[in-house]
MARBA-3410 file (N, C-alpha, C, O; in Angstrom, 1 decimal):
106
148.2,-34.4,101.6,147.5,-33.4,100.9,146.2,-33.9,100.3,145.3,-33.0,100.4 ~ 145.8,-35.0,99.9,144.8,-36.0,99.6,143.9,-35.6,100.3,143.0,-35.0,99.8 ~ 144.1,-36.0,101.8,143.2,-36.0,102.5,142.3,-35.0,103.1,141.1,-35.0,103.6 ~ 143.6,-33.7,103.1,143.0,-31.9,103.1,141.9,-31.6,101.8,140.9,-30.9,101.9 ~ 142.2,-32.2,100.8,141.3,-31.8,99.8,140.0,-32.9,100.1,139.0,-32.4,100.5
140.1,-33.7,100.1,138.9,-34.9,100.6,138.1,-34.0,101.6,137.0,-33.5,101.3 ~ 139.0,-33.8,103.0,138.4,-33.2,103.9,137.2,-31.4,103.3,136.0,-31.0,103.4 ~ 138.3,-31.0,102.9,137.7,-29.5,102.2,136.3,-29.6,101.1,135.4,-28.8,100.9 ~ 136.7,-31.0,100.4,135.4,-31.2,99.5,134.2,-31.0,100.5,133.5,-30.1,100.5 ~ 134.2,-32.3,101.7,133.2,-32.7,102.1,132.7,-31.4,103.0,131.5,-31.0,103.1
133.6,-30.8,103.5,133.0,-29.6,104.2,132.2,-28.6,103.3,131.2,-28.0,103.7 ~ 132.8,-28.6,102.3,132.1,-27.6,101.1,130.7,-28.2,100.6,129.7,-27.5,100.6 ~ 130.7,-29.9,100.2,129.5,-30.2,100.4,127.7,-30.0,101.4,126.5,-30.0,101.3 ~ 128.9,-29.8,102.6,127.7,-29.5,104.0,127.3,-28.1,103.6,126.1,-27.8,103.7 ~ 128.5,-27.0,103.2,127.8,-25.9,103.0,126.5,-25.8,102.1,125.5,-25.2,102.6
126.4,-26.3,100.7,125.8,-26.9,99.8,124.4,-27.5,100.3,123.5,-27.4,99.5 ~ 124.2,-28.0,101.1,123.2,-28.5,102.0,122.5,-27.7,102.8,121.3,-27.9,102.9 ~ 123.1,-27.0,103.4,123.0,-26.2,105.0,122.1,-25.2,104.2,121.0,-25.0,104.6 ~ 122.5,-24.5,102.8,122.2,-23.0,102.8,120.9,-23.6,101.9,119.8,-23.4,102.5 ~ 120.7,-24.1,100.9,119.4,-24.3,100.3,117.8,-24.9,101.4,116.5,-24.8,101.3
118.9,-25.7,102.5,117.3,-26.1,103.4,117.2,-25.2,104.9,116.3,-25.3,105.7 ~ 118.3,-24.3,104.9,118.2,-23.2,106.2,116.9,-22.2,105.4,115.8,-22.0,105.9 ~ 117.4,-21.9,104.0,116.4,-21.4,103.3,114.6,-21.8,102.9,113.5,-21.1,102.7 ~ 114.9,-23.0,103.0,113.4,-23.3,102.8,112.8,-23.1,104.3,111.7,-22.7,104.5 ~ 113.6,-23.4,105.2,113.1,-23.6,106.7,112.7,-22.0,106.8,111.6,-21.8,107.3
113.2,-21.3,106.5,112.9,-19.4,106.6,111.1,-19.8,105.9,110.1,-19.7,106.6 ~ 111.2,-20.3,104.8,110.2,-19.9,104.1,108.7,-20.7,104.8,107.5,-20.5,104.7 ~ 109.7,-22.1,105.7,108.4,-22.7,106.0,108.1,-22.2,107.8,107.5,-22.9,108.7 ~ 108.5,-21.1,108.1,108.2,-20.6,109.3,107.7,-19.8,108.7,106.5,-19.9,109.2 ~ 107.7,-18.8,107.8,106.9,-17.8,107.6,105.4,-17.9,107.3,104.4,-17.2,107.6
105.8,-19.3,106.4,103.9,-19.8,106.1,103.4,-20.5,107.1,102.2,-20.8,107.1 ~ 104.1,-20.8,107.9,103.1,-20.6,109.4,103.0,-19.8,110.4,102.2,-19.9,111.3 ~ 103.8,-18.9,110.1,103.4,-17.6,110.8,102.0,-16.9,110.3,101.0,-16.8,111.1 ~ 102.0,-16.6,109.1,100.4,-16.2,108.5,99.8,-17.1,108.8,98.8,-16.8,109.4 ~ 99.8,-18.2,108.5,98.4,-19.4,109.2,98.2,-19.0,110.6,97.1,-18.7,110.9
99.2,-18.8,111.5,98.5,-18.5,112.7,98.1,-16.7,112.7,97.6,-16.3,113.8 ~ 98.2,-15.9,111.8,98.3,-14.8,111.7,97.1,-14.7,111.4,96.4,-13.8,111.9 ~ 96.6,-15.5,110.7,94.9,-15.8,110.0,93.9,-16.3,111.2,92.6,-16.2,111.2 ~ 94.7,-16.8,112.5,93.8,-17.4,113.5,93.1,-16.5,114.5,93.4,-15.3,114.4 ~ 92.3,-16.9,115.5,91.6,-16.4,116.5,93.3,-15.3,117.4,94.3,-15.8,117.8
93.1,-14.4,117.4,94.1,-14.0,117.7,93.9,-14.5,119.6,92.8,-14.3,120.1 ~ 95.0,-15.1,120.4,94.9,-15.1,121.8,96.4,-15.5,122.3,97.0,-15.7,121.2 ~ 97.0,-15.6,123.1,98.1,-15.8,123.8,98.9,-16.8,123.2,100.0,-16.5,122.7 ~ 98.2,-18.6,123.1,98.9,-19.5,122.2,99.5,-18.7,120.5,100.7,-18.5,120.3 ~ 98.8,-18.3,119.9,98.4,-17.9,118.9,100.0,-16.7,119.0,101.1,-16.8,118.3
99.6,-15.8,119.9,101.1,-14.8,119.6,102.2,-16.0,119.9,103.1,-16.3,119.2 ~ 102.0,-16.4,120.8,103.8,-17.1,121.0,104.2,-17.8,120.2,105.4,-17.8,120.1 ~ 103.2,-18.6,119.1,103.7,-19.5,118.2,103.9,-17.9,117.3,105.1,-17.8,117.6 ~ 103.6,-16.9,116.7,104.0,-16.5,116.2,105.9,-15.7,116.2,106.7,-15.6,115.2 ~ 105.9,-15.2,118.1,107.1,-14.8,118.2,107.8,-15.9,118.2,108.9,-15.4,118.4
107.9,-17.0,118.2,109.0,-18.3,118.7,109.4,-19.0,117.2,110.5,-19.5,117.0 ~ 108.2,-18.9,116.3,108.8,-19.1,115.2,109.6,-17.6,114.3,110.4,-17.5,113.4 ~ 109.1,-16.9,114.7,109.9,-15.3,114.3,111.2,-15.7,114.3,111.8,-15.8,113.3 ~ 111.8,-16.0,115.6,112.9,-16.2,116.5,113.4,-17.1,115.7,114.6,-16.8,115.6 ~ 113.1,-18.3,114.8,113.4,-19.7,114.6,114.0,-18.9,113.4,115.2,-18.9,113.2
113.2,-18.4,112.6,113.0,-18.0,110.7,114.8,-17.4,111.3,115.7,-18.0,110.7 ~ 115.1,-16.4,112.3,116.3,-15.3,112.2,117.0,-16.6,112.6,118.1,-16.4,112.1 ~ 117.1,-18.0,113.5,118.2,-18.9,113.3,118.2,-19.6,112.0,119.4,-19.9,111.7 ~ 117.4,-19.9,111.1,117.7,-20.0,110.2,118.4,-18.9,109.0,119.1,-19.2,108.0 ~ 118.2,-18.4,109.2,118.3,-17.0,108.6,119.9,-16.6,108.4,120.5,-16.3,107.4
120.4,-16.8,109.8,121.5,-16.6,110.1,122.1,-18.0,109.4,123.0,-17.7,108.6 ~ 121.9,-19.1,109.4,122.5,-20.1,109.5,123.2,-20.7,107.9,124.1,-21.4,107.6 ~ 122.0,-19.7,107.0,121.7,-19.3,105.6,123.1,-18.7,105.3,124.0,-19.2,104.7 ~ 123.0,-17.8,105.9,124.9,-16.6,105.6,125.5,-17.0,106.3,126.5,-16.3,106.2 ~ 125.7,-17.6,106.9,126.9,-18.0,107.4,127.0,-19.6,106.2,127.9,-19.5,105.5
126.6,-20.1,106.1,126.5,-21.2,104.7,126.8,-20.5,103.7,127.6,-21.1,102.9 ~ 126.2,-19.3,103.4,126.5,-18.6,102.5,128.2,-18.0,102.3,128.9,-18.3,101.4 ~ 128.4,-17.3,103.3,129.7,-17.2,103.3,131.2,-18.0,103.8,132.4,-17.7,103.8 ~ 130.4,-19.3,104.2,131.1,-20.5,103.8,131.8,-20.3,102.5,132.9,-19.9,102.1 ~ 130.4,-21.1,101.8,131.0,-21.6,100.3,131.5,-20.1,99.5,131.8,-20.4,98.4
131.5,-19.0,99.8,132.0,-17.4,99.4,133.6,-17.8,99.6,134.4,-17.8,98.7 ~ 134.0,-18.2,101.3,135.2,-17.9,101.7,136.3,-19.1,101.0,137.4,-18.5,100.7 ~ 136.2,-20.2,100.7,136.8,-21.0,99.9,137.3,-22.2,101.1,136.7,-23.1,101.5 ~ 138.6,-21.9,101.3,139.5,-22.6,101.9,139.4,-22.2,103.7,139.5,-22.9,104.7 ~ 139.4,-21.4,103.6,139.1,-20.9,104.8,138.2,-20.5,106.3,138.3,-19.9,107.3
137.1,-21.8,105.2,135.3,-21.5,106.0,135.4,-22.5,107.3,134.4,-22.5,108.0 ~ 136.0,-23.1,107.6,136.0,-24.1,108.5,135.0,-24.0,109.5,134.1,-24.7,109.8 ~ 135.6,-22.5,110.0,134.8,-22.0,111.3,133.2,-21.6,110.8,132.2,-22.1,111.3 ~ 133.1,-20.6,109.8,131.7,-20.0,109.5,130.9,-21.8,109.1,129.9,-22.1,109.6 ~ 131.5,-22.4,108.4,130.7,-23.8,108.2,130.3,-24.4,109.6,129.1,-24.6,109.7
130.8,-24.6,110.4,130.9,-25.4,111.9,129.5,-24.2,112.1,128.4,-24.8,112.2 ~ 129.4,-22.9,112.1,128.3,-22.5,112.9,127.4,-22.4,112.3,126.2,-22.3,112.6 ~ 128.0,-22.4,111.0,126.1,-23.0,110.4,126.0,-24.1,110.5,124.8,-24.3,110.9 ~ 126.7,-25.1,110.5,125.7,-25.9,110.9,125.1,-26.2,112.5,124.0,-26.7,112.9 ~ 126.3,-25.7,113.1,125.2,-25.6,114.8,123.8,-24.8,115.1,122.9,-25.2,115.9
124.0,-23.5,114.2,122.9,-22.8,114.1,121.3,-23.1,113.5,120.3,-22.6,113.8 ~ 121.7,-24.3,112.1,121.1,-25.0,111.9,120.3,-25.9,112.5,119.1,-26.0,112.4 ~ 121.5,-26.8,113.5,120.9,-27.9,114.2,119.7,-26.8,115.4,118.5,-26.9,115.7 ~ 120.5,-26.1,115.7,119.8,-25.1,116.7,118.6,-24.8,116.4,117.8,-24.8,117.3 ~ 118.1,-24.6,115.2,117.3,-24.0,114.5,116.1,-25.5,114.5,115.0,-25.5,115.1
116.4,-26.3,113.9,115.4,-28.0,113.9,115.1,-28.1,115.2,113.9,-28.4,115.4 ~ 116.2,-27.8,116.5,115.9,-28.2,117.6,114.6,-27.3,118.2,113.5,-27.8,118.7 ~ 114.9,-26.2,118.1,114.2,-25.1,118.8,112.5,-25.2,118.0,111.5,-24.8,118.6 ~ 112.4,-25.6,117.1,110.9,-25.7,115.8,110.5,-26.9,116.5,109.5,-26.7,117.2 ~ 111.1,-28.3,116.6,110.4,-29.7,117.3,110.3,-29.0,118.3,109.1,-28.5,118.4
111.3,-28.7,119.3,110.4,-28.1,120.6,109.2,-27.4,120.5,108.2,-27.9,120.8 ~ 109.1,-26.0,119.9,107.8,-25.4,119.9,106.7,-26.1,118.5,105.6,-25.6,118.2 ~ 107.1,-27.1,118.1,106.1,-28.1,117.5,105.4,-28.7,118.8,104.3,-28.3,119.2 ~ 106.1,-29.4,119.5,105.5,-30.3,120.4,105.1,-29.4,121.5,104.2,-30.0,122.1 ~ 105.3,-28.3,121.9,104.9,-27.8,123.2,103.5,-27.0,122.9,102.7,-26.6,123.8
103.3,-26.8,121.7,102.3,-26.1,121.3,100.8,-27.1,120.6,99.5,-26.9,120.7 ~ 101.5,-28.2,120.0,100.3,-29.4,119.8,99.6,-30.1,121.1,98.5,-30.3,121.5 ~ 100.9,-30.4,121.7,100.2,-30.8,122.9,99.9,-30.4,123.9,99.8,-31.1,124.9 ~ 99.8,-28.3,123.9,99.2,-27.0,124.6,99.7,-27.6,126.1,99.0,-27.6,127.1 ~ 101.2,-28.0,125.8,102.1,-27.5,126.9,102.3,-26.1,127.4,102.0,-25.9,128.6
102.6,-25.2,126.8,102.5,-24.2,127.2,101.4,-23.1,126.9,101.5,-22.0,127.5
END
């Protein structure tokens, strides 16, 4: 029984984590979405806009489902597991269109 509650702490802790920086990450796609919204409008220019759009709604999601983690109690196992994949999803997909777009890969 020890070890269920150990385990349930630490998972409750991740939720605790997940949902306050899924949240900032919303906030820090959006203020670069207007930075490039402010730019020469041309093709680079929209995709970094739609691709971080795309990123803000995986964080977004990654946010409520964290959210209704730590809501659900005992029970969040599963909604925790996909926030945090949706999260990791979320870092992965921003480095990619960081790098593809600095170094006008695409």
């Amino acid at each position: 029984m020890n070890s269920d509650n150990s385990n349930n702490k630490a998972n409750n802790d991740l939720s605790h984590h997940i949902l306050p920086n899924s949240a900032t990450m919303v906030g820090v796609c959006i203020m670069v979405i207007s930075i490039v919204k402010s730019l020469h409008p041309d093709l680079e220019n929209y995709l970094i806009d739609k691709t971080l759009a795309i990123d803000s709604v995986l964080f977004m999601l990654s946010a409520l489902l964290s959210f209704s983690s730590i809501r659900a109690g005992r029970s969040s196992d599963n909604l925790e597991r996909w926030a945090e994949i949706v999260f990791l999803l979320g870092l992965v997909s921003m480095t990619l269109i960081t790098v593809l777009f600095s170094f006008e890969i695409a």
